[in-house]
N, CA, C and O atoms as CSV, one atom per row, in Angstrom:
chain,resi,resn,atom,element,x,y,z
A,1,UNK,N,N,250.155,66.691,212.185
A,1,UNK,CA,C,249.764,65.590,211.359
A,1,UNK,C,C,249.399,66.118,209.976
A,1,UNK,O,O,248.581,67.036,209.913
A,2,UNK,N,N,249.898,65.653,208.939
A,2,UNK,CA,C,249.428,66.196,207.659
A,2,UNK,C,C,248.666,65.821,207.252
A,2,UNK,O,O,248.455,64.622,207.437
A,3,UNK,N,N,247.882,66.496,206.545
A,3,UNK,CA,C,246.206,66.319,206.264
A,3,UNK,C,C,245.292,67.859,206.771
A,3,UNK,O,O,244.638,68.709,206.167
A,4,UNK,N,N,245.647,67.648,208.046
A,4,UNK,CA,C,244.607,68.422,208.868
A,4,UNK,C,C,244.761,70.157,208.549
A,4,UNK,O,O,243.717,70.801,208.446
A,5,UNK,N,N,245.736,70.672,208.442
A,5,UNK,CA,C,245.988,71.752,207.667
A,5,UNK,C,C,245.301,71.879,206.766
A,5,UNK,O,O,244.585,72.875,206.664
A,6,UNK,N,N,245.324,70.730,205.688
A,6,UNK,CA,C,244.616,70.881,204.333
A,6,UNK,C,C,242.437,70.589,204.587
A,6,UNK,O,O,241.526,70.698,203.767
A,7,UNK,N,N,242.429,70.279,205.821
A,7,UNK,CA,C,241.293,69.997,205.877
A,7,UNK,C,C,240.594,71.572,206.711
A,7,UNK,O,O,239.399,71.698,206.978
A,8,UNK,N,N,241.481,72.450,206.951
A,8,UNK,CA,C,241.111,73.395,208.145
A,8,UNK,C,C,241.055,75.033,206.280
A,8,UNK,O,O,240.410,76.065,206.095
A,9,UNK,N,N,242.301,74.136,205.324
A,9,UNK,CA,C,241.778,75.238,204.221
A,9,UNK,C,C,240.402,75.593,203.570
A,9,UNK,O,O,239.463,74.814,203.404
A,10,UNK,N,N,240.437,76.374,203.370
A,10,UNK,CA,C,238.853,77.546,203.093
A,10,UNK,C,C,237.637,76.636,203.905
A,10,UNK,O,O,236.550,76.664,203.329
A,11,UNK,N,N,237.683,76.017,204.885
A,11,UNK,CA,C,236.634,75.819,206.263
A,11,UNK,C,C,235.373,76.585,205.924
A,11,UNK,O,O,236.017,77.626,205.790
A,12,UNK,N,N,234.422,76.881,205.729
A,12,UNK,CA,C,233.462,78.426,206.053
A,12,UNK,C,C,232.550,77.150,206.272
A,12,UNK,O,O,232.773,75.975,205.983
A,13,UNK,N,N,231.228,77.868,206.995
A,13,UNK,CA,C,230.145,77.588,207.423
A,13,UNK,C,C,229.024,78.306,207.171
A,13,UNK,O,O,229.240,79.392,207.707
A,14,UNK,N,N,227.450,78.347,206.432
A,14,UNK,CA,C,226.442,78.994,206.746
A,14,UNK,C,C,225.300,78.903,207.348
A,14,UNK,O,O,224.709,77.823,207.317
A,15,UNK,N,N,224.973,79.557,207.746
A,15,UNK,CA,C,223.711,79.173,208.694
A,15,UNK,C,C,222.576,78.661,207.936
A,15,UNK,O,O,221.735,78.393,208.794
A,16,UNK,N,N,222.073,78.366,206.717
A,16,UNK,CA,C,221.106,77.693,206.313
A,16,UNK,C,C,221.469,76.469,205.789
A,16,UNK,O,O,220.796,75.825,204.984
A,17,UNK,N,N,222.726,76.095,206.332
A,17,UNK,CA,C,222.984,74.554,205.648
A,17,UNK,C,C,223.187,73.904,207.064
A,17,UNK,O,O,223.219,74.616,208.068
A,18,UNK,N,N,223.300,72.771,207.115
A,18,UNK,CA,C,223.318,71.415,208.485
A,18,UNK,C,C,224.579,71.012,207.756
A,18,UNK,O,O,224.904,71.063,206.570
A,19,UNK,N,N,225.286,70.523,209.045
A,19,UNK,CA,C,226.882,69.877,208.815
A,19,UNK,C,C,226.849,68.756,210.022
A,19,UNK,O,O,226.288,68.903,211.107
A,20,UNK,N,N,227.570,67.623,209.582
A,20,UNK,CA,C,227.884,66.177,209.999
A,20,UNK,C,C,229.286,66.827,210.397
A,20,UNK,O,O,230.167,67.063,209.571
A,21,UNK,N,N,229.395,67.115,211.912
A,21,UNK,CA,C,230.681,67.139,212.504
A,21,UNK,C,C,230.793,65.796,212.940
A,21,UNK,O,O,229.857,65.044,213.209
A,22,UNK,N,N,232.758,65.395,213.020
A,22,UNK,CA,C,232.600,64.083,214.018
A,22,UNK,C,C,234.416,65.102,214.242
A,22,UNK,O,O,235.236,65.794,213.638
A,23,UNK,N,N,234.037,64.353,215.824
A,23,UNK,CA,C,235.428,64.873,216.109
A,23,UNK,C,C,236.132,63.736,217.075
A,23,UNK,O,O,235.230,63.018,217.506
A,24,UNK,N,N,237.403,63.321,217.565
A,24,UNK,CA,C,237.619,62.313,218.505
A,24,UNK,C,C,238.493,62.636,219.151
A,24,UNK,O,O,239.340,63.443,218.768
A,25,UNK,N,N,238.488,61.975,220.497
A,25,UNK,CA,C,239.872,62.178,221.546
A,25,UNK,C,C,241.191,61.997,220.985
A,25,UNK,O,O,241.463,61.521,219.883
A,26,UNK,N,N,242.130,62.517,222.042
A,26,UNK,CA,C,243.099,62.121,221.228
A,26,UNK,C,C,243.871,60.170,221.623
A,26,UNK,O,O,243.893,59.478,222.641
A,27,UNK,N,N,244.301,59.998,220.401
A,27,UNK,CA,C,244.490,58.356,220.388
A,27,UNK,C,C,243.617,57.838,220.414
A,27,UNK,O,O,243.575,56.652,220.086
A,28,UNK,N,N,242.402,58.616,220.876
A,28,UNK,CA,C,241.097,57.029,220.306
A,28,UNK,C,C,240.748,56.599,222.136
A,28,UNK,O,O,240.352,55.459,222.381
A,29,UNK,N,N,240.962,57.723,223.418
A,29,UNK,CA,C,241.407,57.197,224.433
A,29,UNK,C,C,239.304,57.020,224.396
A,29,UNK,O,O,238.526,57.487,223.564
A,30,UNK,N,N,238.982,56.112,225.745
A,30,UNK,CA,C,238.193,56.058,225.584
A,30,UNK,C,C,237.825,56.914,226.940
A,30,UNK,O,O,238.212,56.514,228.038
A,31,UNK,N,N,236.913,58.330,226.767
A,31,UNK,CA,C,236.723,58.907,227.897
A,31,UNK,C,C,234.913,58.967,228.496
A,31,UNK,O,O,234.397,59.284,229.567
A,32,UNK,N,N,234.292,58.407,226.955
A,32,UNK,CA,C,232.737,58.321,227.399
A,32,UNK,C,C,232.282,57.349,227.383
A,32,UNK,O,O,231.298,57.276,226.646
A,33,UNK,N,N,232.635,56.203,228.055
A,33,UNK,CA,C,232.023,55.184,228.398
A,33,UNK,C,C,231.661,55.700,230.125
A,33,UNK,O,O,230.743,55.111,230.695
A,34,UNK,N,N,232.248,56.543,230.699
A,34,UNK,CA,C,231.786,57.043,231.764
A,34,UNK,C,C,230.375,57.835,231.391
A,34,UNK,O,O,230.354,58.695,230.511
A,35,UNK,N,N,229.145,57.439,232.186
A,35,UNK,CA,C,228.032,58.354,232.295
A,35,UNK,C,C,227.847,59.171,232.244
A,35,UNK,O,O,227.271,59.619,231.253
A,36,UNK,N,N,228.288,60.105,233.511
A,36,UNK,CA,C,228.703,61.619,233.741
A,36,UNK,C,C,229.170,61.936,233.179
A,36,UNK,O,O,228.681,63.051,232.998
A,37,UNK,N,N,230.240,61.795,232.351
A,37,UNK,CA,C,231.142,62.189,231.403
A,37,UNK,C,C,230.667,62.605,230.121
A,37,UNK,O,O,230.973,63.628,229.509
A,38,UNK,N,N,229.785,61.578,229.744
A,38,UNK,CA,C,229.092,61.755,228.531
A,38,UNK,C,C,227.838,62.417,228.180
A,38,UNK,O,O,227.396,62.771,227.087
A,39,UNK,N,N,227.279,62.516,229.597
A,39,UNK,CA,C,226.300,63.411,230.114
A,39,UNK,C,C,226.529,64.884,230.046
A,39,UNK,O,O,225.632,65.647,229.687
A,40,UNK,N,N,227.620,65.257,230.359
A,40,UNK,CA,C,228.617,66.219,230.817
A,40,UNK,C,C,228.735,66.791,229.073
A,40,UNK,O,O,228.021,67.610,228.495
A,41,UNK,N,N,229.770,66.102,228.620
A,41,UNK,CA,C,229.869,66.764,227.186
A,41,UNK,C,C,228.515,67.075,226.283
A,41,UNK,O,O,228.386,68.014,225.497
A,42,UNK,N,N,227.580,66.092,226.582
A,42,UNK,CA,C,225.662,66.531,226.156
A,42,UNK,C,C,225.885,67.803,226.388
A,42,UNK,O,O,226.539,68.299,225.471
A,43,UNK,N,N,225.510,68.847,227.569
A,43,UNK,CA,C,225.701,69.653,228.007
A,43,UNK,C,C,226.467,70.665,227.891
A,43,UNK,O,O,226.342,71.724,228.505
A,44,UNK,N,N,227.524,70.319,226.883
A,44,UNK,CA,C,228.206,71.934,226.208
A,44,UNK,C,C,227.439,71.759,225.244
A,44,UNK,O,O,226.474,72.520,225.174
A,45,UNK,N,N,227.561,71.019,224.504
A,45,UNK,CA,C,226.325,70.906,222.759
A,45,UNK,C,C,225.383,71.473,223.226
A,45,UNK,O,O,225.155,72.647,222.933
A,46,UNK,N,N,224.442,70.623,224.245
A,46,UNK,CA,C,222.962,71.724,224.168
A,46,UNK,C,C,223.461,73.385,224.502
A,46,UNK,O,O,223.116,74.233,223.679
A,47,UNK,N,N,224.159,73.760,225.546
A,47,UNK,CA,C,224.893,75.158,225.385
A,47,UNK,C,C,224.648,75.925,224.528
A,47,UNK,O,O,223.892,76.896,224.510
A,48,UNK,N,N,225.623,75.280,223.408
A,48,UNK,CA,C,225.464,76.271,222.273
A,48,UNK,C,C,224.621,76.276,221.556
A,48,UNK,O,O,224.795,77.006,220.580
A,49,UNK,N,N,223.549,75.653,221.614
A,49,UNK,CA,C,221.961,75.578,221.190
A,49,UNK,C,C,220.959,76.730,222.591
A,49,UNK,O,O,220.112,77.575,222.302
A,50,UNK,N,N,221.263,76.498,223.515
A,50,UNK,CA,C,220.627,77.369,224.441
A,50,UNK,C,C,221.331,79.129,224.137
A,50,UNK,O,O,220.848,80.239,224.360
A,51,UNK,N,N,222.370,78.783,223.670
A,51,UNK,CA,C,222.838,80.626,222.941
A,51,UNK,C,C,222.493,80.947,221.881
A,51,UNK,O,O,222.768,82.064,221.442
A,52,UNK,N,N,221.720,79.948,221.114
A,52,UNK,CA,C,221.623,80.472,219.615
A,52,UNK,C,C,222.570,80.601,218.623
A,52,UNK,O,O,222.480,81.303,217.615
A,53,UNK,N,N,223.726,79.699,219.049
A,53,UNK,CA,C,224.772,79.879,218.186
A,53,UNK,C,C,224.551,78.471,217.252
A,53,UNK,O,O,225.080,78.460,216.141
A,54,UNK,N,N,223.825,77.364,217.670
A,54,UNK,CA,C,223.882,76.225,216.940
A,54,UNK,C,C,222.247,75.715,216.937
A,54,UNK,O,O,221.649,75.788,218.011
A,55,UNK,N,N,221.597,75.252,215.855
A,55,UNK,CA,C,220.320,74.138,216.364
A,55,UNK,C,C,221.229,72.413,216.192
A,55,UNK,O,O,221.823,71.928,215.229
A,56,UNK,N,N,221.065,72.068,217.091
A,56,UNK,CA,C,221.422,70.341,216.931
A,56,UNK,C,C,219.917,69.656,216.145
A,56,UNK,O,O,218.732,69.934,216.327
A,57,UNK,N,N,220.651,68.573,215.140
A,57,UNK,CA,C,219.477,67.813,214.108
A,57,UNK,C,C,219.620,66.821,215.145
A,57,UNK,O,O,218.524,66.542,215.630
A,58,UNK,N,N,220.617,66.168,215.673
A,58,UNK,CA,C,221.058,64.779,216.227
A,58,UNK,C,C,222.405,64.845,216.739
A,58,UNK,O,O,223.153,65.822,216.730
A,59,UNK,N,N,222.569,63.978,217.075
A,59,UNK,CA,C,224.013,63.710,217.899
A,59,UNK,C,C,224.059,62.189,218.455
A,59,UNK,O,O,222.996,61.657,218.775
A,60,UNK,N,N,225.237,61.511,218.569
A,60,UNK,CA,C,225.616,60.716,219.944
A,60,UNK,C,C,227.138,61.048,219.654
A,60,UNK,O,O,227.959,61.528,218.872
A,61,UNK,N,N,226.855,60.324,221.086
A,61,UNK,CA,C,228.513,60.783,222.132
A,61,UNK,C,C,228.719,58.584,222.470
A,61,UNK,O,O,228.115,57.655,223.006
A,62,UNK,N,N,229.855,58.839,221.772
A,62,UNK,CA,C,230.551,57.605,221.594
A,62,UNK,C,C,231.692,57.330,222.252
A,62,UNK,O,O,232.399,58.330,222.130
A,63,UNK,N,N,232.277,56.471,222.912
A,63,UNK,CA,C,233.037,56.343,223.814
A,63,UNK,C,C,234.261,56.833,223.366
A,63,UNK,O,O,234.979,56.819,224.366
A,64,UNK,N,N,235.096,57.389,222.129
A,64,UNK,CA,C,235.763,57.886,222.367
A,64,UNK,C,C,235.948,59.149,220.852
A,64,UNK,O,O,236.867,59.825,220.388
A,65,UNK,N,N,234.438,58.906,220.519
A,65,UNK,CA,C,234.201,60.512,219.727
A,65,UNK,C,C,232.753,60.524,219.596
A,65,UNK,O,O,232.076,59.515,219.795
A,66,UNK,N,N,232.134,61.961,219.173
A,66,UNK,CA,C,231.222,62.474,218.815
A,66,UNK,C,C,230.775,62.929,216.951
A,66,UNK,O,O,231.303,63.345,215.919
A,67,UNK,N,N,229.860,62.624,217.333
A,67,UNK,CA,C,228.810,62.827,215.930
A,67,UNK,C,C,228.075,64.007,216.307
A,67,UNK,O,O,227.855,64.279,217.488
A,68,UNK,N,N,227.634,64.818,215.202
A,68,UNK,CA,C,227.143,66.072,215.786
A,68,UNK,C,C,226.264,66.583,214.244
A,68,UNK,O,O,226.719,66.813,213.124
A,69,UNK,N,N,225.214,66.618,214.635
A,69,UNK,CA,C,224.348,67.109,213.286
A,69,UNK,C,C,223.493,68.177,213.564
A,69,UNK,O,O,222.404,68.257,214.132
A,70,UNK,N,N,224.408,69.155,212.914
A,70,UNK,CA,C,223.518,70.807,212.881
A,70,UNK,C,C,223.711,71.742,212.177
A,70,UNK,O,O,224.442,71.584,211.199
A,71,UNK,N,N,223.250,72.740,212.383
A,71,UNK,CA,C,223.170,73.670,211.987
A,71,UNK,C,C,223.356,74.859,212.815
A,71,UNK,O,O,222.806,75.158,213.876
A,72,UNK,N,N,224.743,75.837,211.731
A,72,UNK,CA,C,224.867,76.589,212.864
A,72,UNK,C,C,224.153,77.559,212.707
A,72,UNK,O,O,223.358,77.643,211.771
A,73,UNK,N,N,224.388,78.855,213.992
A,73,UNK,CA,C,223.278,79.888,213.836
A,73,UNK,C,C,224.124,81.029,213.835
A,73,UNK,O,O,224.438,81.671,212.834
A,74,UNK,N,N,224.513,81.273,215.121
A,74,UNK,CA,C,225.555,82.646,215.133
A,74,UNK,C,C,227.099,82.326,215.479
A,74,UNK,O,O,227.705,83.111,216.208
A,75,UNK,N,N,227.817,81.049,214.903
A,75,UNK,CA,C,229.048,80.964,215.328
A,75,UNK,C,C,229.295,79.567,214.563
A,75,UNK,O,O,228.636,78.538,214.711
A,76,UNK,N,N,230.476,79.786,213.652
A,76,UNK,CA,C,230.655,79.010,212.584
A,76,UNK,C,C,231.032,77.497,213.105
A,76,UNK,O,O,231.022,77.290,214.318
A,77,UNK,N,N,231.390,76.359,212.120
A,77,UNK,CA,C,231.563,74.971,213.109
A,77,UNK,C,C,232.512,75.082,213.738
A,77,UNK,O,O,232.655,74.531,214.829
A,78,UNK,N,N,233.626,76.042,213.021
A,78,UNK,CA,C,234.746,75.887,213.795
A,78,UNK,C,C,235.092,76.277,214.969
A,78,UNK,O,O,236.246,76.161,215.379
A,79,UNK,N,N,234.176,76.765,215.622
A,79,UNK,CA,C,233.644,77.686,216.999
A,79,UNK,C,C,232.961,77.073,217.706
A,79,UNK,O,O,233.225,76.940,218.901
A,80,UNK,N,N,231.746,76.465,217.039
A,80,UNK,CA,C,231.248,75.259,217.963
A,80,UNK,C,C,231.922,74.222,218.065
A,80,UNK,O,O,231.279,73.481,218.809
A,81,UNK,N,N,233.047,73.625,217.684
A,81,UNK,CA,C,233.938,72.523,217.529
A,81,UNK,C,C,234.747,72.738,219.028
A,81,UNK,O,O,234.731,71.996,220.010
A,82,UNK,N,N,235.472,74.062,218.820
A,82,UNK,CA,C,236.343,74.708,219.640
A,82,UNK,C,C,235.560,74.595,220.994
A,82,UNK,O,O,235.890,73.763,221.840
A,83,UNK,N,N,234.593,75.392,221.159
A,83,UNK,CA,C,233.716,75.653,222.004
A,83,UNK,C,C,233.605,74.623,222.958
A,83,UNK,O,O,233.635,74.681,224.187
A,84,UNK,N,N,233.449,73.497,222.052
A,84,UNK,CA,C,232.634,72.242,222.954
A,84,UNK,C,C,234.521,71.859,223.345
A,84,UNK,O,O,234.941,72.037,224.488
A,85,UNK,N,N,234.987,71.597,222.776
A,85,UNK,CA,C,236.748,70.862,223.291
A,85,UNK,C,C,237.247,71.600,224.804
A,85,UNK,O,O,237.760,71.255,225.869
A,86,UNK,N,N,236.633,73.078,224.006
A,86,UNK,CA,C,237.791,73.801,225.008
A,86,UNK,C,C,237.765,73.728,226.356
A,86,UNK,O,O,238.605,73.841,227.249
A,87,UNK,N,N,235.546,73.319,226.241
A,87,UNK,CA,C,234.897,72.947,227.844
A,87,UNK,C,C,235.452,71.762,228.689
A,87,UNK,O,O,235.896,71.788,229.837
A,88,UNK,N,N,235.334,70.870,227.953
A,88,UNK,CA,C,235.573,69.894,228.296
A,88,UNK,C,C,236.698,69.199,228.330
A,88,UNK,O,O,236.585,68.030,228.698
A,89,UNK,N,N,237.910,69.643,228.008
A,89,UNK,CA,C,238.850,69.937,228.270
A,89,UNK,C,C,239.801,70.369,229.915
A,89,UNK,O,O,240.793,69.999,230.543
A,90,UNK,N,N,238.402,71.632,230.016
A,90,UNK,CA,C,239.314,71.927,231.350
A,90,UNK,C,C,238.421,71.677,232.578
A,90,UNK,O,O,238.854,71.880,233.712
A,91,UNK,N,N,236.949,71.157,232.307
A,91,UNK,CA,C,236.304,70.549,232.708
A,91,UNK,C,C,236.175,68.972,233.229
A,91,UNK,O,O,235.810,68.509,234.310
A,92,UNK,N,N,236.656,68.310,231.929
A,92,UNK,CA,C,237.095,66.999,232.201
A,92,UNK,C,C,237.741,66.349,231.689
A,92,UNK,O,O,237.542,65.260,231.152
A,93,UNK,N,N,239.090,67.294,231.858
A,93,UNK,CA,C,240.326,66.506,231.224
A,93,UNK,C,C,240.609,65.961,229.912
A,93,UNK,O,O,241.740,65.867,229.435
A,94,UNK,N,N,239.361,65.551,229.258
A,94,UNK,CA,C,239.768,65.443,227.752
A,94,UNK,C,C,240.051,65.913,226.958
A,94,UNK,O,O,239.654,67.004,226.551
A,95,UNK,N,N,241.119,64.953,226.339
A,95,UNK,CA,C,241.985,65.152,225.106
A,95,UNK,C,C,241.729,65.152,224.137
A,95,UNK,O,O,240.934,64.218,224.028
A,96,UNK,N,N,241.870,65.657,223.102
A,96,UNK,CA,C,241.454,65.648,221.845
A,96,UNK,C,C,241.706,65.257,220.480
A,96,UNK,O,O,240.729,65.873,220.053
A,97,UNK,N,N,241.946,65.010,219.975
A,97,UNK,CA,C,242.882,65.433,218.445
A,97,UNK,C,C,242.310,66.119,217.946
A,97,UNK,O,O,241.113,66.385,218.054
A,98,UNK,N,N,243.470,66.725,216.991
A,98,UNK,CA,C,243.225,68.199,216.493
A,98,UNK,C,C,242.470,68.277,215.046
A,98,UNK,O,O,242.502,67.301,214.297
A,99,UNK,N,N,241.899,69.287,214.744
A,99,UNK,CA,C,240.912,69.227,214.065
A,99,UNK,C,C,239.414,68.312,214.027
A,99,UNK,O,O,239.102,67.555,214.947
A,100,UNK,N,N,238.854,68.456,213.216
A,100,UNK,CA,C,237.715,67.764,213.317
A,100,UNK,C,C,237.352,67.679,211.559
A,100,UNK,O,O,237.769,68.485,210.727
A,101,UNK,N,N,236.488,66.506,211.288
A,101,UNK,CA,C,235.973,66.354,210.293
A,101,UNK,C,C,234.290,66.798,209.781
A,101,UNK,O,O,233.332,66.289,210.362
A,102,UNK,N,N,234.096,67.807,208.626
A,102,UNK,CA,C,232.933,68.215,208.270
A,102,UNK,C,C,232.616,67.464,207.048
A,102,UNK,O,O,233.414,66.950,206.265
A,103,UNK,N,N,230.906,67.481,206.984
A,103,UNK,CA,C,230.672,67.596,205.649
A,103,UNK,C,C,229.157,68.276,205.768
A,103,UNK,O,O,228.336,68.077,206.664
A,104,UNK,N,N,229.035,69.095,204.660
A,104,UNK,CA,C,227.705,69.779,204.660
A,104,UNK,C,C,226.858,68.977,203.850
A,104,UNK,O,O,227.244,68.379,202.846
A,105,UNK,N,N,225.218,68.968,204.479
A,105,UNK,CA,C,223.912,68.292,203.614
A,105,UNK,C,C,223.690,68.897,202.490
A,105,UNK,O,O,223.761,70.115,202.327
A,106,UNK,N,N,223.368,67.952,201.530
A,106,UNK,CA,C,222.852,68.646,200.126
A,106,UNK,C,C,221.249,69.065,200.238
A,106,UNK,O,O,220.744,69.975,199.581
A,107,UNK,N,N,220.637,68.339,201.069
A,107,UNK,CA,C,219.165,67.905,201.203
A,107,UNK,C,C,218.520,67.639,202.594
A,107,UNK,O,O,219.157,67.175,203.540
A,108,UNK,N,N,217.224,67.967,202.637
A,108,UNK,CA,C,216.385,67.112,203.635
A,108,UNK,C,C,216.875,65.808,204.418
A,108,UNK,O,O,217.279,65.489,205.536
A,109,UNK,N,N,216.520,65.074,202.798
A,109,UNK,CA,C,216.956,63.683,203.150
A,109,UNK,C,C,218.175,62.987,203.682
A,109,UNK,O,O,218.208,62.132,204.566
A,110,UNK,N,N,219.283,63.552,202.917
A,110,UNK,CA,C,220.510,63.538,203.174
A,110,UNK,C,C,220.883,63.490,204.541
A,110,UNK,O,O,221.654,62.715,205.106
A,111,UNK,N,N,219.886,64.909,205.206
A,111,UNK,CA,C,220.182,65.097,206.911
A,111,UNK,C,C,219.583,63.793,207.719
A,111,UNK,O,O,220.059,63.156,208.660
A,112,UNK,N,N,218.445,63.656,207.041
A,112,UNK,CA,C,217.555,62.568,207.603
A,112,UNK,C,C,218.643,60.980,207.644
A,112,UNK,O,O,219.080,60.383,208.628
A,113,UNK,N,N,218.787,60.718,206.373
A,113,UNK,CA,C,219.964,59.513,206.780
A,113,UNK,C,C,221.146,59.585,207.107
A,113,UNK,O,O,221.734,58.538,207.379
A,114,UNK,N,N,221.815,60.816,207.171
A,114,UNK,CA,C,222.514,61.021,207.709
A,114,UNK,C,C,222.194,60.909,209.812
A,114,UNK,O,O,223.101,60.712,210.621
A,115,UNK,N,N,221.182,61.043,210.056
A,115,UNK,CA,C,220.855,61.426,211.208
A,115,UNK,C,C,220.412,59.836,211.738
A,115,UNK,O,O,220.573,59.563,212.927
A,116,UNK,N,N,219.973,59.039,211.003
A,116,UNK,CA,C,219.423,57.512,211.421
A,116,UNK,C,C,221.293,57.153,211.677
A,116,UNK,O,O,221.876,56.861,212.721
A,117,UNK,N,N,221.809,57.315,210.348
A,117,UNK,CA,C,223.476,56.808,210.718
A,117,UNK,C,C,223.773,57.119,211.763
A,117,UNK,O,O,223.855,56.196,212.574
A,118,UNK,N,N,224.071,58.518,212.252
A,118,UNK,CA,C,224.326,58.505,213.508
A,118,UNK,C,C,223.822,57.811,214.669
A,118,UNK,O,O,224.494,56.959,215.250
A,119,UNK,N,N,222.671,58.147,215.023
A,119,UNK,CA,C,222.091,57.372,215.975
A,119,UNK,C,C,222.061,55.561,216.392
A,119,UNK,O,O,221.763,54.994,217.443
A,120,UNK,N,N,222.469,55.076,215.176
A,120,UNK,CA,C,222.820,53.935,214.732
A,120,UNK,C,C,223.948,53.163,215.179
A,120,UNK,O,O,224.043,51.940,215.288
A,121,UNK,N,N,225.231,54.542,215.547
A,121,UNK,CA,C,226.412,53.907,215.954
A,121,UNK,C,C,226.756,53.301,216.882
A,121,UNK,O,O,227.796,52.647,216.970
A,122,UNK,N,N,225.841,53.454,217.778
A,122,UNK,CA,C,226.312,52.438,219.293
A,122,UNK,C,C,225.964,51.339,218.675
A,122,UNK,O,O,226.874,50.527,218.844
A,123,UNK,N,N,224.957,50.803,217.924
A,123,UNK,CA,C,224.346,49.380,217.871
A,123,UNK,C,C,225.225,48.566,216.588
A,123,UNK,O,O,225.299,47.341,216.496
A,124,UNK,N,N,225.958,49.702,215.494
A,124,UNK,CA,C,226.943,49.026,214.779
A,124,UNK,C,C,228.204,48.981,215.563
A,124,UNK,O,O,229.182,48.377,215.121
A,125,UNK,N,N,228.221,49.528,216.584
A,125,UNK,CA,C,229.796,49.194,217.355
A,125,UNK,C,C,229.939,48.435,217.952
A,125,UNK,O,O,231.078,48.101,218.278
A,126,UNK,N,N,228.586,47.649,218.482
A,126,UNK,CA,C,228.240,46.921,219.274
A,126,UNK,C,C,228.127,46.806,220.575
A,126,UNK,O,O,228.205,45.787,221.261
A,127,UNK,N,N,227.934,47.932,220.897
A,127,UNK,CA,C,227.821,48.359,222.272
A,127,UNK,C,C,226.417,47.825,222.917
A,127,UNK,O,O,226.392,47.449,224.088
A,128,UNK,N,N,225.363,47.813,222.173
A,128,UNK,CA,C,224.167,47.817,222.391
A,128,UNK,C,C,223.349,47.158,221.208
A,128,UNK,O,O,223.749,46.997,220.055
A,129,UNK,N,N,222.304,46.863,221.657
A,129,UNK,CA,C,221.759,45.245,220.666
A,129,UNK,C,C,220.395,46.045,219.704
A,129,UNK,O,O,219.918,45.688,218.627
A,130,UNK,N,N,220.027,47.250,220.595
A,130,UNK,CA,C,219.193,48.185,220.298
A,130,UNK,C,C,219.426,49.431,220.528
A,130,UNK,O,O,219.648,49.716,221.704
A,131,UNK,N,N,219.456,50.815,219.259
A,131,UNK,CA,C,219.737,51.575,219.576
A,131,UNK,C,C,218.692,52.509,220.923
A,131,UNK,O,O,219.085,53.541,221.465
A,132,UNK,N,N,217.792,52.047,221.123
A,132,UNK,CA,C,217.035,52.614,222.287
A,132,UNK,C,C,217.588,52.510,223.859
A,132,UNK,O,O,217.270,53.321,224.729
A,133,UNK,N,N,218.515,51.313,224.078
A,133,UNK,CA,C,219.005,51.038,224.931
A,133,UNK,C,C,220.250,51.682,225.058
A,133,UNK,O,O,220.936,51.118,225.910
A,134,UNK,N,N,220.848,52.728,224.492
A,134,UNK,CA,C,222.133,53.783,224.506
A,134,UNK,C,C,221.396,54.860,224.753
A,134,UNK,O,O,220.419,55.271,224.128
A,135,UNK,N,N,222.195,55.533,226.210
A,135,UNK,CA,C,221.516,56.803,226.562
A,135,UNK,C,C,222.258,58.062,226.075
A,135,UNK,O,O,221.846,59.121,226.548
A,136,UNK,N,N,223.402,58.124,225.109
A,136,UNK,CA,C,223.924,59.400,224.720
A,136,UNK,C,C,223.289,60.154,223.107
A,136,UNK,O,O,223.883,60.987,222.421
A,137,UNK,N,N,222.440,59.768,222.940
A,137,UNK,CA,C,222.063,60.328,221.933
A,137,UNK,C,C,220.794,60.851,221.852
A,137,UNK,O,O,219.877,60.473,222.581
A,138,UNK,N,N,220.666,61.889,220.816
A,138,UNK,CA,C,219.275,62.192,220.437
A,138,UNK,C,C,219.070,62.674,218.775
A,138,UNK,O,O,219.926,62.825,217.904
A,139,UNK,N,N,217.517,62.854,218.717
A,139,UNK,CA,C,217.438,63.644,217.214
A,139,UNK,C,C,216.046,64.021,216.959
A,139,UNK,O,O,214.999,63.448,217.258
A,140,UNK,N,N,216.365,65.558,216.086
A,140,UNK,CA,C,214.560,65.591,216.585
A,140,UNK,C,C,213.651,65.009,215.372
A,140,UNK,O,O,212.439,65.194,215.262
A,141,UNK,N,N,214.345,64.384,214.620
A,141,UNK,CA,C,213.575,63.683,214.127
A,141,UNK,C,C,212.579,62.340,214.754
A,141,UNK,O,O,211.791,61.642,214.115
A,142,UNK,N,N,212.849,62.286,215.881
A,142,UNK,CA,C,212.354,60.963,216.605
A,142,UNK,C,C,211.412,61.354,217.504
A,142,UNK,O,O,210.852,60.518,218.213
């Protein structure tokens, strides 16, 4: 697909900045509206927070992509990107599309509304009437 080449040029990551990953299945299939499933992919993210390769700011897991707000530590996004696909993948079958989309925080704040947005998305998708009532997300701002 063209684009994604140009989005994978000069990539780098540092560990004192936070990055807004979002990445999605492939076609848009919907694979986390299943519980376990979405439970399941939680569980490579915290991973690479339990290795020290990532701190997570926030996250949700959306029925058929993820939001991901962190900061990495010892393994650039494009590793934690990989990382988390490659699990779950042969774990639970999901598909992906290729590449993923970054953008790095300028600021505090930036992370901070950046991090309400996320958490926000089940209740603008309309999944849920309140974001408290969606169980795939977190942030430690809360």
């Amino acid at each position: 697909m063209k684009g994604y080449s140009q989005l994978r040029k000069g990539r780098s990551s540092a560990p004192d900045i936070v990055y807004h990953l979002t990445f999605a299945t492939d076609k848009r299939v919907i694979y986390f509206a299943n519980f376990r499933t979405a439970r399941t992919i939680i569980t490579y993210m915290q991973y690479c927070d339990l290795q020290n390769w990532s701190k997570t700011i926030a996250f949700v897991v959306m029925p058929d992509h993820i939001h991901w707000l962190l900061q990495p530590k010892n393994k650039n996004i494009s590793e934690l990107v990989r990382i988390v696909k490659e699990r779950s993948r042969k774990k639970l079958q999901v598909h992906w599309q290729k590449g993923f989309y970054d953008r790095a925080m300028r600021s505090e704040q930036e992370s901070i509304d950046i991090a309400r947005y996320i958490i926000a998305n089940p209740k603008r998708a309309g999944l849920v009437t309140s974001v408290t009532d969606y169980p795939h997300w977190d942030c430690i701002f809360l």
